[in-house]
C-alpha positions in Angstrom: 0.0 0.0 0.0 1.7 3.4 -0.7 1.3 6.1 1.5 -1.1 8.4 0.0 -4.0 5.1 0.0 -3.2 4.8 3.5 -4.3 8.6 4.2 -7.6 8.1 2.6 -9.5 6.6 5.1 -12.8 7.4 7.3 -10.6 8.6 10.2 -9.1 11.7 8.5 -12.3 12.4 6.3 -14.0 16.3 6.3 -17.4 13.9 6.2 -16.5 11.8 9.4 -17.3 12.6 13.2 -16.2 10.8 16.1 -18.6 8.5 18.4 -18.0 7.4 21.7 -17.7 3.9 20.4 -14.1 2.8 19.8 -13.2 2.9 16.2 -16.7 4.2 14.9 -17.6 7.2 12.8 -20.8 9.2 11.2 -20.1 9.6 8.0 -22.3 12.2 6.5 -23.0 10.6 3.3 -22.6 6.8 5.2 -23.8 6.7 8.3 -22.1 4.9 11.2 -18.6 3.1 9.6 -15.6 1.5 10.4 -12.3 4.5 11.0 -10.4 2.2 8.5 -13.2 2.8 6.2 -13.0 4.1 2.6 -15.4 5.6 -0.3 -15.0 7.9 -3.1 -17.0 10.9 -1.1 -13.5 11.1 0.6 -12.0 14.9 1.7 -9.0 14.9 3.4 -8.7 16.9 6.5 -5.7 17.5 8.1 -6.7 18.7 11.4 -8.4 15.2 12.2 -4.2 13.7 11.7 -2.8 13.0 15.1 0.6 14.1 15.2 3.3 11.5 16.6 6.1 13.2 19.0 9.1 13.2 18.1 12.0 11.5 20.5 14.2 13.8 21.6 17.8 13.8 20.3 20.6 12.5 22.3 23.1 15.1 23.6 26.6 14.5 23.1 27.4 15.5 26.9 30.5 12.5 27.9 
C-alpha cells in the first residue's frame, strides 16, 4: 500500500465525526462506519491527523 491510500480513510475524512464507540464514525453521506473505512465521497482533513512526537535527540554530553 503506498502512502497516499493509507491517508484516505474514514478517520481523517472532512465527512467523518467521532462516536464514543471505539473505532466508529458518522459519515455524512454513510452513516455509522468503520475509522479504517473508505469511499470515493473522501476529503482529506488535516486537522483530524494525530501528530506523533518526536524522541528527543541525544546530547553528546561524555
Amino acid at each position: 500500500m503506498s502512502k497516499e491510500s493509507e491517508e484516505c480513510v474514514c478517520a481523517y475524512c472532512e465527512n467523518s465525526i467521532e462516536t464514543l464507540c471505539d473505532g466508529d464514525l458518522i459519515c455524512r453521506k454513510h452513516g455509522l462506519v468503520a475509522a479504517g473505512g473508505k469511499c470515493r465521497k473522501f476529503i482529506y482533513d488535516p486537522r483530524k491527523r494525530k501528530v506523533r512526537q518526536r524522541r528527543p535527540m541525544p546530547s553528546d554530553e561524555n
